[in-house]
Every structure is written in structure tokens, then in C-alpha cells.
FIKELO-93023 format. One line per 5 residues: number of its first residue (from 0); for each residue x, y, z of C-alpha. Coordinates in steps of 0.1 Angstrom, whole numbers. Layout:
% residues N
NUM	X,Y,Z  ...
END
This chain:
% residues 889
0	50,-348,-165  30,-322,-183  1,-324,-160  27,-314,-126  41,-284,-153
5	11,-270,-156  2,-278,-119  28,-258,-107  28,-230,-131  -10,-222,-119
10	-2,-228,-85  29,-203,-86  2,-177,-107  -24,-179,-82  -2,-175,-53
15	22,-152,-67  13,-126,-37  21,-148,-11  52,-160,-27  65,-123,-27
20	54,-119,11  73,-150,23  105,-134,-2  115,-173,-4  142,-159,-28
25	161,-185,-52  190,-161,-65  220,-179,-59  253,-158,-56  275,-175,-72
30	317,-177,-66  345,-180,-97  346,-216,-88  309,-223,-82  299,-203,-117
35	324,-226,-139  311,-254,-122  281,-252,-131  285,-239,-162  305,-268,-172
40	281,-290,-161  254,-276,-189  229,-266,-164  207,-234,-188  221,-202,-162
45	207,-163,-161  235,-147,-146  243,-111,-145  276,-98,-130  275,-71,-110
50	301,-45,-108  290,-10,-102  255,-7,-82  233,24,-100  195,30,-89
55	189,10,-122  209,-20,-112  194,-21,-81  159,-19,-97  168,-48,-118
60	185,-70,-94  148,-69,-72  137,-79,-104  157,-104,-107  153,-125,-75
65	116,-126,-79  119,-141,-114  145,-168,-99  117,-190,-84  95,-189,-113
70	128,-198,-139  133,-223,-116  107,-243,-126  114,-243,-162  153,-254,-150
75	169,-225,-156  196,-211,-125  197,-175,-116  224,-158,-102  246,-129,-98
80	285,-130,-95  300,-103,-76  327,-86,-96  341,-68,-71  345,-101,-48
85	349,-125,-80  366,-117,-110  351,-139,-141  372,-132,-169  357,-112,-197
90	327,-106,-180  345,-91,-150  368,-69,-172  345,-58,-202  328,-22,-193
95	304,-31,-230  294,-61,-206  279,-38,-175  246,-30,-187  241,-70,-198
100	226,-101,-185  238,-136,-195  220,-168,-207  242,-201,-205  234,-234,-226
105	251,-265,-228  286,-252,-215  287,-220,-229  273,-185,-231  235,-186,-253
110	229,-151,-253  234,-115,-242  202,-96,-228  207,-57,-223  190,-45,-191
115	167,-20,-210  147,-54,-221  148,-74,-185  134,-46,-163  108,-64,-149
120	93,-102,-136  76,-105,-166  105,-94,-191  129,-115,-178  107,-150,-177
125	96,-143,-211  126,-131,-227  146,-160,-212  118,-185,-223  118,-167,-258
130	153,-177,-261  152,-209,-248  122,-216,-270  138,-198,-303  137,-229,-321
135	104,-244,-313  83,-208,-314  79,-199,-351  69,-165,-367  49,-158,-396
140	43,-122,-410  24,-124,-446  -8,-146,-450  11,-173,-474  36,-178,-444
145	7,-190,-425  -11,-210,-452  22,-228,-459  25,-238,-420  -12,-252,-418
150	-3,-269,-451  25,-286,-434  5,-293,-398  -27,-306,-418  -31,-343,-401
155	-5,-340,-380  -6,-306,-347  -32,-282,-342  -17,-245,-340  -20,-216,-315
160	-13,-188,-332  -10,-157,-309  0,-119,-315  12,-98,-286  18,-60,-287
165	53,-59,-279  77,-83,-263  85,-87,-225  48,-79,-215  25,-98,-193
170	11,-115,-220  46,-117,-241  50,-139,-207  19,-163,-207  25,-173,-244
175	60,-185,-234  50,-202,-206  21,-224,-223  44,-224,-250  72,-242,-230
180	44,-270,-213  25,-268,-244  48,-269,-272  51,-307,-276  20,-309,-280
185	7,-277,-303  29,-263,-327  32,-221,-312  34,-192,-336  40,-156,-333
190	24,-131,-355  52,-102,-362  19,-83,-376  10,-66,-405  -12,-83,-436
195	-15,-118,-406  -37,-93,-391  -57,-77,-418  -61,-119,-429  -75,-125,-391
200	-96,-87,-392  -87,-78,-357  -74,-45,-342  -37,-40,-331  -42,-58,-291
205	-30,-85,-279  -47,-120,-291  -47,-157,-295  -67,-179,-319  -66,-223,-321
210	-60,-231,-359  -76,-272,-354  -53,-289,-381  -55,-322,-374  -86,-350,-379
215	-115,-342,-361  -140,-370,-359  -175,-351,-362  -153,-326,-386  -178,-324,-423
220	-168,-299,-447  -144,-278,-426  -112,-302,-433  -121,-301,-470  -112,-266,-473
225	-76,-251,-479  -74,-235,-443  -76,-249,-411  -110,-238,-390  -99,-214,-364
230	-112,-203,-322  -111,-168,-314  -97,-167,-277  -122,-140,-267  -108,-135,-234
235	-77,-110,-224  -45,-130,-227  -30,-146,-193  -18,-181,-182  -47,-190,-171
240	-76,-179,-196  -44,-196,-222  -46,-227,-201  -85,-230,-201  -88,-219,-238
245	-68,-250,-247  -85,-274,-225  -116,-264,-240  -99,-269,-272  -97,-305,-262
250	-132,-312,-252  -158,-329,-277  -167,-311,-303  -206,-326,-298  -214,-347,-268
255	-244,-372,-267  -272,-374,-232  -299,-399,-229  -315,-379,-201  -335,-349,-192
260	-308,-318,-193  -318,-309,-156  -300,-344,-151  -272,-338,-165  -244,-328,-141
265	-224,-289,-147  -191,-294,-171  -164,-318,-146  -129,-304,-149  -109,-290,-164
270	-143,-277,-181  -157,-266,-152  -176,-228,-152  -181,-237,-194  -221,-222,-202
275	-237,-260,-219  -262,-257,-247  -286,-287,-254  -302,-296,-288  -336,-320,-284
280	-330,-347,-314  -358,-371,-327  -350,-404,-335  -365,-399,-371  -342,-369,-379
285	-313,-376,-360  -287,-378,-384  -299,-340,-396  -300,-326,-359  -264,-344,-360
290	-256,-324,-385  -270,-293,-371  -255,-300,-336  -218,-299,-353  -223,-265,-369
295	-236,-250,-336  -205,-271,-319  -182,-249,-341  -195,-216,-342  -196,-222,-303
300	-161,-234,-299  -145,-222,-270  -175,-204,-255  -199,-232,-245  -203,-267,-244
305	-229,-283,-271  -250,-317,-260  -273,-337,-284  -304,-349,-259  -322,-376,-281
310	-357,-376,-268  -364,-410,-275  -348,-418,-238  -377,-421,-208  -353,-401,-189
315	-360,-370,-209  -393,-349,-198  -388,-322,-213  -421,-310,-231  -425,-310,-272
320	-426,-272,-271  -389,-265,-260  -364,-277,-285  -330,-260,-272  -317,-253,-233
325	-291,-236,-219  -269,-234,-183  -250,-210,-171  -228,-227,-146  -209,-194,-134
330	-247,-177,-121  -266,-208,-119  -275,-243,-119  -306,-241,-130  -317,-249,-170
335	-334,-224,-190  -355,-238,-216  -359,-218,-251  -374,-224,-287  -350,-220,-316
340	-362,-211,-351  -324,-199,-364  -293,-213,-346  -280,-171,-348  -305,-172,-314
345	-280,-192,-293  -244,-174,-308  -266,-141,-304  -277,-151,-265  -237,-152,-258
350	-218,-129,-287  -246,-101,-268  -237,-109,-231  -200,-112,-237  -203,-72,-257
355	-220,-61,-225  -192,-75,-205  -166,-59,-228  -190,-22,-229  -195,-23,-192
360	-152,-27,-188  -150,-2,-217  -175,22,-195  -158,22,-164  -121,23,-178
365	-134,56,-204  -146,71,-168  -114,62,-147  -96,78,-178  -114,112,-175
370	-111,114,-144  -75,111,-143  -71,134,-175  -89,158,-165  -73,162,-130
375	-37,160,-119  -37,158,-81  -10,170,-58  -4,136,-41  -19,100,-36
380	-42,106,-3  -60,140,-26  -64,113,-56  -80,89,-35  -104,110,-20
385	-112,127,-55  -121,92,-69  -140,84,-38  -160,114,-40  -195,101,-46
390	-194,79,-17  -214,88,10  -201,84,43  -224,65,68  -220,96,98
395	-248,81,123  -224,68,151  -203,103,152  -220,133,170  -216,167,147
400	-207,192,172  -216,231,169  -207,263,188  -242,255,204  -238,222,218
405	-202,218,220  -200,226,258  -229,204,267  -219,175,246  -189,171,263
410	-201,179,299  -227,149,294  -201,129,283  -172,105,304  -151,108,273
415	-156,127,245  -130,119,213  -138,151,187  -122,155,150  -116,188,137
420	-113,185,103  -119,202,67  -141,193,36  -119,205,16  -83,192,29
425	-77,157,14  -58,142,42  -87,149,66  -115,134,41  -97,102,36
430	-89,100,77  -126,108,81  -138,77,69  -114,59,95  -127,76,124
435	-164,66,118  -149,30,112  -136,32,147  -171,47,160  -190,19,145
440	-162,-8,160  -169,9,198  -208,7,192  -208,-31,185  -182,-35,213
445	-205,-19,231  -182,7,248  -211,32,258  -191,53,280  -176,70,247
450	-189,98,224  -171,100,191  -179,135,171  -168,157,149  -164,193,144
455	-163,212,109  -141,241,107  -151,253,76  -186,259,89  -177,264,129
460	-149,286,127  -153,303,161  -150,270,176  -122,258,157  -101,292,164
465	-113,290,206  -128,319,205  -144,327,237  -182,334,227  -194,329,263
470	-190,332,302  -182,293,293  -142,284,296  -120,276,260  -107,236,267
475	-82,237,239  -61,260,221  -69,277,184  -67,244,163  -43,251,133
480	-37,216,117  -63,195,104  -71,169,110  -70,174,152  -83,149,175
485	-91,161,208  -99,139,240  -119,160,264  -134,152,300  -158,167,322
490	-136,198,341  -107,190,320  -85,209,298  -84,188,262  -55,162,252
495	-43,161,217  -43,126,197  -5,123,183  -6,87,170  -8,73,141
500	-41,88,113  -52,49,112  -87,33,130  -62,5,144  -39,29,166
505	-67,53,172  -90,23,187  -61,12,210  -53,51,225  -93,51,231
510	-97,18,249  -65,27,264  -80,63,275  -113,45,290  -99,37,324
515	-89,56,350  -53,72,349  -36,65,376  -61,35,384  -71,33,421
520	-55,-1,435  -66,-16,467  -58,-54,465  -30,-79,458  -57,-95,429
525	-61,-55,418  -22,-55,412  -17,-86,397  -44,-78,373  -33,-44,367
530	-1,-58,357  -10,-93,335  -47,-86,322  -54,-62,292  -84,-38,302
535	-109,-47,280  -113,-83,258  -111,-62,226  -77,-50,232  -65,-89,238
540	-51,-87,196  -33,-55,201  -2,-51,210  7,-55,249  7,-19,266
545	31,-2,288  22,0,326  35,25,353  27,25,391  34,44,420
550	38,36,455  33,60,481  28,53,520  0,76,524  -29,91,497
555	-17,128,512  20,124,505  34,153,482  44,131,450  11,118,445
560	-8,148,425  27,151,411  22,116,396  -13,118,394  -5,150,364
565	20,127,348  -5,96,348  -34,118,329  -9,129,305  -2,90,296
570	-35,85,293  -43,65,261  -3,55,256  3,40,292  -18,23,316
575	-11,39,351  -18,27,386  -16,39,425  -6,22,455  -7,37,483
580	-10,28,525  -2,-7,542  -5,-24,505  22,-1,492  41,-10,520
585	42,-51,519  42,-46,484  75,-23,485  89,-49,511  81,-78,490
590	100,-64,459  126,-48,481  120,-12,471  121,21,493  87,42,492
595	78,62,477  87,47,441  77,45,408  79,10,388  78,14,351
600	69,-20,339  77,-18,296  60,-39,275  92,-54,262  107,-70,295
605	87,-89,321  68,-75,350  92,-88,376  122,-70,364  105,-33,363
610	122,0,362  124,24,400  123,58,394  119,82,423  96,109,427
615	106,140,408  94,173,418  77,181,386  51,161,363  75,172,332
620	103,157,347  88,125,360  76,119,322  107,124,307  125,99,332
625	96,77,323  95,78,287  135,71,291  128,40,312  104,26,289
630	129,33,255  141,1,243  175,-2,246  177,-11,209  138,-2,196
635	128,-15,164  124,12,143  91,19,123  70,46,103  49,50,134
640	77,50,159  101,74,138  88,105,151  91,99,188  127,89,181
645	129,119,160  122,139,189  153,129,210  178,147,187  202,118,185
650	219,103,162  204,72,143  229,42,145  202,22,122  206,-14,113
655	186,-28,85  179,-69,83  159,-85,57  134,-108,60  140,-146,73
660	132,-172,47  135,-198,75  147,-204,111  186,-203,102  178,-167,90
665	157,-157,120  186,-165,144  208,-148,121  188,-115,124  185,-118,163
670	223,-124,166  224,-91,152  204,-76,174  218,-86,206  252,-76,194
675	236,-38,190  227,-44,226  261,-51,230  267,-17,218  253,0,240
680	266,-19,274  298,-20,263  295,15,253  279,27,284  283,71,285
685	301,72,246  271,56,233  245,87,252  246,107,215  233,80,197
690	200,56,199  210,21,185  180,14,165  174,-16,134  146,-23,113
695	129,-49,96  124,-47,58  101,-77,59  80,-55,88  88,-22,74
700	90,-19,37  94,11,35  130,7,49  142,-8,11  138,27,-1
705	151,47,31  183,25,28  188,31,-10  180,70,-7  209,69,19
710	234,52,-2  228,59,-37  217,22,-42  203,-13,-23  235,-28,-2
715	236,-60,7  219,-68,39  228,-64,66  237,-30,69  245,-9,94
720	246,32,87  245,64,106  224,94,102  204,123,112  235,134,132
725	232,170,149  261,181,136  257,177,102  239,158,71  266,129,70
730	260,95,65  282,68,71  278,30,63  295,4,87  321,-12,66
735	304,-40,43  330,-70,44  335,-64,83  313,-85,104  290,-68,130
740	304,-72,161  304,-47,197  342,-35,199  349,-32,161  309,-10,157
745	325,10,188  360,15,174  341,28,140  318,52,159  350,66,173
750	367,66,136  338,92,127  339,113,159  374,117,153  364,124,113
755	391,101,99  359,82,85  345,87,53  308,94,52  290,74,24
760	264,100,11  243,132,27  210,132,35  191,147,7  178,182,1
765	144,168,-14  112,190,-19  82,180,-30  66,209,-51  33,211,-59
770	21,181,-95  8,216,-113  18,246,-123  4,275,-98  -27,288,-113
775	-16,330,-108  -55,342,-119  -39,376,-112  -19,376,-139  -46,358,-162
780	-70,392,-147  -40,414,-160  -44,402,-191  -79,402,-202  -81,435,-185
785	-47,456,-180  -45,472,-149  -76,457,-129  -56,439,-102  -35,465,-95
790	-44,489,-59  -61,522,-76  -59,556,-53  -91,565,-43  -107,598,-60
795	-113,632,-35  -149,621,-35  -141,590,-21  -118,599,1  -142,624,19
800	-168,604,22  -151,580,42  -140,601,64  -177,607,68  -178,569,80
805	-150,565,99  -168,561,134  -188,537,122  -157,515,100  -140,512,134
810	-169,501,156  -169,474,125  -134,467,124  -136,460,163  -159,433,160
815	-152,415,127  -116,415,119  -96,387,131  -64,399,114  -46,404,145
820	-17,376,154  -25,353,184  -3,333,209  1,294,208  14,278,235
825	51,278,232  51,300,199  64,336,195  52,358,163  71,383,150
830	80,398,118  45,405,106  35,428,78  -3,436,77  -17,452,42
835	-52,463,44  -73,467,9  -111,472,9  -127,446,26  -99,420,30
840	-71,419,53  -38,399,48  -15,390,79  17,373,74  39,366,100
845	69,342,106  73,321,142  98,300,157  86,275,180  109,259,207
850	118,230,193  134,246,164  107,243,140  101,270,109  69,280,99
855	53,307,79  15,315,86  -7,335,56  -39,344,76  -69,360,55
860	-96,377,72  -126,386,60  -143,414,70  -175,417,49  -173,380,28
865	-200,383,-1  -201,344,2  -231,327,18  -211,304,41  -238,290,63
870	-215,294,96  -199,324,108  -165,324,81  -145,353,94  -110,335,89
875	-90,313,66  -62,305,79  -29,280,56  -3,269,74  34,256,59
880	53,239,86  90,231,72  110,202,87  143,215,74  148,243,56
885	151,227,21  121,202,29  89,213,26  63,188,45
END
């Protein structure tokens, strides 16, 4: 029964990653009836009883239902009762009982845990084991305690004696869970600390040590003594560096070969990975190198195995010269063969590699320290790239592109991908090592028809800001957030990337960008492969794309360079195709469609059942009817689709499922679904101001903490809220206890628009200022030296000479000062204030763009710069694009 314990608890450690993936949760919610039930049954229950639902509760209730499956295995239920559903008495009623968790034994309550000591996996396990264990654990805290208990175990249980920091820790944990497989069969004791640890001279961390009290056959002089011979546990404390400790504990103290240690098979388990010593013994001396052998054996307790080869066996070959060999099973099977003259040699060979272990750890964790010490970055993607900063990034597969080549890089090229990016903006460092990934995966595929490069803008600002150097035309518009990715093509103006800063979605819109847009089709096997086959085998993992084609009767008909514009626009998103002539004709007939047509064919529904769209008279127009045709009707909602839904300015009718432990649960989630799809048939024209949308917490993660910033707190699932309205920052949560069904979702949507519904929060007026302080050197100027940074008036002198040189200061002006405003597609400037000082000039401006978005621009120019910047730095420009006026992105 031990044995399938331990089993099971290191099965559960190993795989405790999965187990949290798969969520197979065993909190049980229990009724009134149900919780008396069992309680009067004597089954050991962890119940809290929820009431009111705080970020804390929340917190500790995900807490909570990943320690259920672990408790479970040491028979312990856990559960929640719903207050608000359930009323227990006294536990229901009692506010002093809110912020507690309960432990049940034998019929009746054990013991009250307060929240602020179960906030985690490993608090709860080994609090609840602590209690359950209170009587079997003991505790010493002077030396004489400890003598009296080895007194008392002498003949009869070894000891484990372990001290741990403070309770509720990881290793607070793995002493209660040895200590409940273990604990018939070693007595467990706690060190409270203090003179126990001046006894055992060790510092204050956490530690274990195996006090061998009973008969040890092999044991000399050691049981004579007062005290029991103690291990030192020299590895950190877990379950299963405790589990293996104790095994070893177990082993023989000396073990006895008759053949050559080369023989001699590595340590079988559960010693396996244990370093082996051998001692050569001579059959005239063997009772002294007995003797000898056991003295090693305990000084090398619980670091290595000791064997006694007696030499008098044929087997052994070994020469004279070599009287002690070692194997390290971990590196190697191979023996290493040594002469002793002191027996320190061999504790020496390990005590030495184990403090090289421990300085090398010590090394890197004094260096990870500093680093993070010394600096505090803004966010997660600038610390990543800070602590990645001696790597070297491998740039042979990217082209670096100039303000030379630029023009005839891309002209030699069928498809040039270029990424403008900084050295010194974090976001485009840590995507930069990405976009070589996705360079090196095209040259093994080998896609050949593809040039990936890169463009600095620190160094090539004239590029970066399209400047026209040349009789040579600008393909792309001043580029003013970084990191850019541009497509270009021979005689083509460029197309902007928008997906997602990842080498997975940026490999798909390149294979996707590869062929031609609309593709030429000239054959019944052309279509059918155009509309089942991926277009290229490494795509075949990815997900399915989205196809459009348009039928036209003849290749000169007006609404084929319209949809010609709209297919290059999709290139890299959706594959396009044309049909045009007598194909386009039977083709039309066979699928009883009028020409000319356009079939959207999403990725979601079948290719016989495609969307008809006619011609529109515009590119624009025909895209927006196409990116409406292929919408799901109700999407699944994720980080990388967000935006584009975003962008529609409607309302978000968001429903949020968990994840399915098993088949009853997936049905469950895709009932739901279809009754949003429900939704929106039965709502028809009432439902155009919203976009029925749900998401996946098991797919999207993220979506725990979306839903709890939205209510205050995690709801039970499922939920359905709305948000993001246009009219306001309201949202409202579908009734909880009313189930999700068409006409009563459709008869609350009209409860809100008629505003007899209470919303159930408001969406958040979050910023994100910067981790430090603002440096203000200015100021720091000021105060060494009163008055420096402050604008001086220039003396007569001064002033007359430089009216002396004002021909030649606007002739330079002319040519190097970029402080002017320029105009972005669909961007207006206005507002600007310009102050000139010396050499620098400061423009700051505020635009609006179209689509409602606030900005503020800071540009600097410089128009002598005293730096040595190897390319031509003229401009810096920062840009601070706000989402909403109180969120700063």
C-alpha cells in the first residue's frame, strides 16, 4: 500500500504541468444536504463557504481546485458551499467565518484555517497535511529535546529530522507528504529552530538530516555512543530528492563483489543515478579493509554507494597498483581507477564536486540578482531582451538593407519581406530574433523566391522617414512605429504586415503572400485544387485559409481590375482566384449563380455552401462586403483576433466557457454556442449593433483575467457579459441563475437598450505609467549649476555677428532641418508649436486620425548633432498613440 502512495505522489509531482493543462478539477460543490452527508459520514473534508467573492477569494478559490486532486490522494474532500445558494448554519451566518477555510474529521469540524495561510497549492496541501498529521509530526526546539527522542527511538525507528524556513512553503509541503507515506515507518520531527540548529551547525535554510536509531548490522562503535549517527540531505528539499534520500537511507551500508568492478552492473532501482566507490580487499587483511570499508560507508552515506571487491576472486583483473575505483553513473559508465593513501581522497573527490555545483548555482543566481538590482525595466518584453543581451543573433539568412541598395534589392527580388526596426526599442529586439527564425524556416523549406531583410532606422534614417534621395520613386510612407514589416514587389507600392509579432503568423501571411493574388484559373482540376489543397506542404499544420473567387464572362469585363485591387490587398490573409470565359460560365451554371459573381468560400463552412457577392464598383467596397461575408457569425474570440473585432465599433456580447474535462463538457460548451447562433437568427436587424462573440479560457487564458477585471471577481462559468459598447463604458452580465437560452439573451439585450438593466461594473480607466521615476537631468543640471539650463539672451556681440551669417544659416537650415510637420496618409496635423534653441529644434504637434485615434508626436531634429552616428541621424522622432483617453498603450 505504501509502494502505490508513493507511486502516485511522484507520478502527480512529475506531471503536475499536464495535470494543470487538462484542468481535470476535483472541487466538488457541495449542497446543505450533500455537505451533512458527508460530514456525517466521517469522510476528512476542506470546505470553504463562499459568500461574498473579493479579488482575494477568487485568488484563493483557483487555489483551491488545483490542490483538490492532490488532497485527494491523501482522502481528504474538497469543496466549496455556496452561501448564497445554501445556507449552512453557522458557517453561512457568521461574518468572523468569511475569511476561513474548514477542516472536518470524524463528524465534526477539525480546524479553522484563515485564508492569509492557504493562499497557494503548496499552503493548502501542507497546512491540511500538518493538521491531519499533528499528532504523528513531533517538534523539538533545545538540544535535550532531541537527545530525549533518540533516547526513546534507540532499537526501535530511525528519525528524519527536517527544519523548514517557514510553514506553507514548497518544502513546508514535501516534508508533509513523505511524512504522511513515510510516517509509519520513520518517526518525522520538526525543528522550531534556535540552539537544534547551533547543535546541527548549519545556517538558517531549509534542511533535512536521517538520525539511523535503530540496529545496523555492520554498525561498530557508532551505536555505542549517546547519539544516534546522522546523514546530511545535501540536496535542496523537494518530494523527490526526500523520496531518494530515504531510499538511499535503506540501501547497505557496505556491499560485497567477487568480480572485476567493470563487471559490476550501475546501482538497480530505486538507487539508480547513486556515484559507487570500490575498495580492493586481500584475503589476509580482510577483516581490517572490513573495517575500513564501514567507516568510508558512513562518512559516504547518502552520497555514494561503497562495495568491498575481494581480490581473491578470478573474476577480478584489476592490477595490484589500483586499490580504490569510482563510477559516476549520471556522466558515465565507465570506471575510473585511483590509488588511495587517506580515505579524505574519496569524501574530498565528491565534498569538492558537490561545492562546485553549489558555487556555480551561487554564481549564476549572484549575477541574475545584479542584474535585476541594478535595473528596473519598464515592462516584461524590455527585461527579456536586457537579460538576453549578450546573445548574438545569427543574421546570415536576413539581407541588411541601406539607402544604397534598398531599390535594387527589392527590384531583383519576387517578394521582398523588410523589418524596420530599432536597437534600442525593446519590443523590436525581442521580435527581431523571431523574424530571423522565420528566415531560417523559408531557407530549409526551400522557398527561394523570398528575400527576408531588415532595415535599421537608427542608422538609415532617410530611408526610414521616405525621403526622396533620388530620381527613384518612395514605395512606402514615412515609417513611424517600430517594428514595421513591409511586403514589397517589383512596380509595387509596399503592403504593411498587421498580424500578429510571432514567427508562426508571420510564416503563414508569407507562404500565404507567395502566390499569385487573384490566381489565374483555367481548368476544372485548377479550381478544385484552388479550393481543397493548401498552396504549399508546409502550410498543411496551419490553420485552413480563407479563399475568394471571381467569375467574370470575359478577362476585359469592368469588375475584374476592380477585383483584381481587392485580391492584392488580401494578399497574405486570403487566397484569391479568377475565372473568367467559357469555364466561368459552366462553372456559374453548374452552381446556379449569375455572372459576374464573387464566391467567398470561409474557412469555417464548406466549400459547397460559399458566400455571392456582386461586383461593387470600388476595391474598398468589395473588401468590406468581403471581410463581412467571411465574419463568423459567432467568431471565437482571441488575443490575435481582438483587434479586427475591435475595429467594427460594435458592441461585444462575449461569452466565456471553461475548459472541457471530458466529452459531457465539450457538448455542454457547444450547446452554448449554437444557442448564440440562435441569437443572432432570431435576432436578425436588432442584433446589427452587436457581434455575438465567446471565448475559450482553456484556448485563451488570458480570458480568466479579462472576465475578472470586468466583474470585480471570477464568476462562475458560463458567463455571458456585454462590453465595449459605443455609448458608454457599461458592462452588463447576463443574469447568473438564468439559463442561456435565444429569446430570454434577446429579451435582456432589450432590458439594457431600454436602460431598465443594471450594468455590473465599467470598463476601467487603467494606465500603465512608466516602473521608474522620470529621470528630469534638467533639474539635476539646475542644481549642480544654478541657472545653466535656463535660455540666456545673447550679448550685442553675438547678436551682430550672426547677423553677419545669416545667408549662410539659411542655406543650412534649408538642407538639414527636418523640423517641419509632414502628412500621413489619412492624418491631419495641427496645433503645433515649434521652439528653436541653438542647434536643436523641437516640433510638437497633436493629430487626429480618422478612425478617432489621439496621438501626440515630439519630433527632435538635429541640425548640427556632435554625435558620431555612422548614418545620416538628422531626426528622432517618439510617438505616444493613446487608445482612450485615460489609457496610455
Amino acid at each position: 500500500m505504501m509502494w502505490l502512495c508513493i507511486s502516485a505522489l511522484l507520478l502527480w509531482t512529475e506531471s503536475g504541468q499536464c495535470a494543470e493543462m487538462t484542468n481535470t478539477s476535483e472541487l466538488i460543490q457541495y449542497t446543505t444536504v450533500d455537505f451533512f452527508e458527508k460530514l456525517h459520514s466521517g469522510k476528512m473534508m476542506f470546505i470553504y463557504f463562499e459568500r461574498k467573492v473579493s479579488p482575494t477569494i477568487s485568488l484563493f478559490l483557483v487555489e483551491l481546485e488545483k490542490s483538490a486532486e492532490v488532497l485527494q490522494d491523501y482522502g481528504v474532500l474538497v469543496g466549496k458551499v455556496n452561501c448564497n445558494k445554501e445556507a449552512v448554519h453557522t458557517y453561512c451566518t457568521d461574518e468572523r467565518r468569511l475569511h476561513t477555510a474548514f477542516l472536518f474529521r470524524g463528524g465534526k469540524e477539525f480546524l479553522g484555517l484563515d485564508l492569509d495561510t492557504v493562499f497557494d497549492v503548496n499552503s493548502i496541501v501542507s497546512e491540511v497535511l500538518f493538521a491531519i498529521l499533528r499528532e504523528e509530526v513531533k517538534y523539538v526546539h533545545t538540544d535535550a529535546d532531541l537527545v530525549a527522542m533518540e533516547k526513546a527511538a534507540r532499537g526501535q525507528k530511525d528519525l528524519v529530522l527536517g527544519y523548514v524556513q517557514s510553514l506553507g512553503t514548497h518544502e513546508h509541503r514535501s516534508m508533509m507528504e513523505m511524512a504522511y507515506v513515510y510516517g509509519s515507518k520513520y518517526q518525522f520531527i520538526l525543528i522550531t529552530g534556535g540552539p537544534v540548529l547551533k547543535y546541527l551547525g548549519v545556517n538558517e535554510s531549509s534542511q533535512v538530516w536521517f538520525l539511523h536509531c535503530r540496529v545496523h548490522s555492520g554498525l561498530t562503535t557508532s551505536t555505542t555512543s549517546e547519539r544516534c549517527p546522522l546523514t546530511h540531505m545535501r540536496k535542496p528539499l523537494s518530494v523527490l530528492s526526500l523520496h531518494s534520500f530515504l531510499q538511499l537511507m535503506e540501501a547497505p551500508l557496505v556491499s560485497e563483489v567477487y568480480e572485476d568492478p567493470s563487471l559490476v552492473p550501475p546501482p538497480p532501482f530505486p538507487y539508480q543515478g547513486t556515484p559507487q566507490v570500490f575498495l580492493f580487499s586481500r584475503l589476509p587483511t580482510k577483516h581490517l579493509d572490513m573495517d575500513t570499508a564501514t567507516r568510508l560507508a558512513w562518512r559516504l552515506r547518502g552520497i555514494a554507494l561503497l562495495l568491498l571487491v575481494h581480490r581473491q576472486s578470478p573474476a577480478v583483473k584489476t592490477p595490484d597498483e589500483y586499490n580504490a575505483a569510482y563510477r559516476l553513473p549520471e556522466k558515465s559508465l565507465e570506471v575510473k581507477y585511483m590509488t588511495l593513501r587517506n580515505l579524505d581522497d574519496v569524501l574530498e573527490l565528491f565534498t569538492n564536486k558537490e561545492k562546485e555545483e553549489e558555487e556555480d548555482e551561487g554564481d549564476n543566481e549572484e549575477e541574475e540578482e545584479e542584474d535585476e538590482s541594478d535595473f528596473a525595466l519598464d515592462d516584461e518584453i524590455a527585461s527579456a531582451v536586457y537579460k538576453n543581451r549578450g546573445s548574438l543573433l545569427d543574421t546570415d539568412s536576413v539581407t541588411q538593407l541601406t539607402s544604397e541598395n534598398f531599390h535594387a534589392a527589392v527590384a531583383q527580388s519576387g517578394l521582398t519581406v523588410a523589418l524596420f526596426y530599432l536597437k534600442w526599442d525593446a519590443v523590436s529586439m525581442a521580435f527581431l530574433s523571431s523574424f530571423i527564425e522565420v528566415a531560417e524556416r523559408l531557407a530549409d523549406a526551400e522557398v527561394n523566391d523570398v528575400q527576408m531583410s531588415t532595415v535599421d532606422c537608427g542608422e538609415w534614417t532617410d530611408l526610414c522617414a521616405a525621403e526622396p534621395g533620388s530620381s527613384l520613386p518612395v514605395l512606402f510612407q514615412p515609417i513611424t512605429v517600430f517594428p514595421s514589416i513591409l511586403v514589397f514587389r517589383p512596380q509595387e507600392s509596399a503592403q504593411h504586415y498587421r498580424g500578429m509579432l510571432g514567427s508562426k503568423a508571420l510564416y503563414r501571411f508569407i507562404m500565404l503572400s507567395c502566390p499569385a493574388s487573384p490566381a489565374p484559373l483555367s481548368s476544372q482540376e485548377e479550381v478544385a485544387s484552388f479550393l481543397q489543397e493548401v498552396p504549399h506542404p508546409e502550410l498543411a499544420g496551419y490553420k485552413k485559409p480563407d479563399r475568394v473567387l471571381g467569375l467574370f464572362k470575359m478577362q476585359t469585363h469592368a469588375g475584374v481590375p476592380v477585383f483584381t485591387k481587392a485580391a492584392k490587398s488580401l494578399r497574405g490573409e486570403v487566397l484569391t482566384g479568377l475565372l473568367t470565359d467559357g469555364l466561368a460560365e459552366k462553372w456559374a451554371a453548374d452552381h446556379t449563380v449569375d455572372l459576374p459573381v464573387v464566391l467567398v468560400f470561409p474557412s469555417w463552412r464548406t466549400h459547397t455552401y460559399p458566400s455571392k457577392l456582386s461586383v461593387s464598383s470600388s476595391a474598398e467596397e468589395l473588401l468590406a462586403h468581403i471581410s463581412t461575408a467571411l465574419l463568423h457569425p459567432v467568431p471565437e474570440l482571441t488575443v490575435e483576433s481582438l483587434p479586427s473585432f475591435l475595429s467594427l465599433g460594435k458592441a461585444l456580447l462575449i461569452l466565456f466557457v471553461g475548459e472541457e474535462e471530458d466529452e459531457i463538457g465539450w457538448r455542454q460548451n457547444q450547446m452554448l454556442v449554437e444557442e448564440m447562433r440562435r441569437v443572432v437568427k432570431l435576432g436578425e436587424g436588432k442584433m446589427e449593433p452587436f457581434l455575438a462573440c465567446w471565448i475559450h479560457l482553456g484556448h485563451t487564458p488570458a480570458g480568466m483575467s479579462v472576465l475578472g477585471s470586468y466583474l470585480g471577481s471570477m464568476p462562475p462559468l458560463p458567463a455571458l457579459v456585454l462590453t465595449h459598447l459605443p455609448s458608454g463604458d457599461e458592462i452588463y452580465r447576463y443574469p447568473p441563475n438564468t439559463p442561456i437560452v435565444a429569446p430570454s439573451v434577446l429579451q435582456w439585450l432589450q432590458r439594457i437598450e431600454d436602460r431598465t438593466e443594471s450594468p455590473a461594473g465599467l470598463l476601467g480607466e487603467d494606465s500603465w505609467p512608466p516602473a521608474e521615476e522620470f529621470y528630469d537631468f534638467l533639474k539635476i543640471m539646475d542644481m549642480q549649476e544654478p541657472g545653466s539650463t535656463q535660455q540666456q539672451m545673447p550679448k550685442k556681440e553675438e547678436v551682430e555677428e550672426k547677423e553677419e551669417e545669416q545667408v549662410g544659416d539659411e542655406e543650412e537650415e534649408n538642407v538639414d532641418d527636418f523640423g517641419t510637420n509632414y502628412n500621413n496618409s489619412g492624418t491631419n496635423y495641427n496645433n503645433s508649436t515649434t521652439t528653436t534653441a541653438s542647434d536643436v529644434t523641437i516640433n510638437m504637434s497633436t493629430h487626429h486620425q480618422e478612425n478617432g485615434v489621439k496621438g501626440q508626436e515630439i519630433e527632435v531634429s538635429f541640425k548640427r548633432s556632435p554625435w558620431p552616428f555612422s548614418g545620416n541621424m538628422t531626426r528622432v522622432t517618439l510617438m505616444m498613440e493613446l487608445i482612450n483617453p485615460n489609457k496610455v498603450c
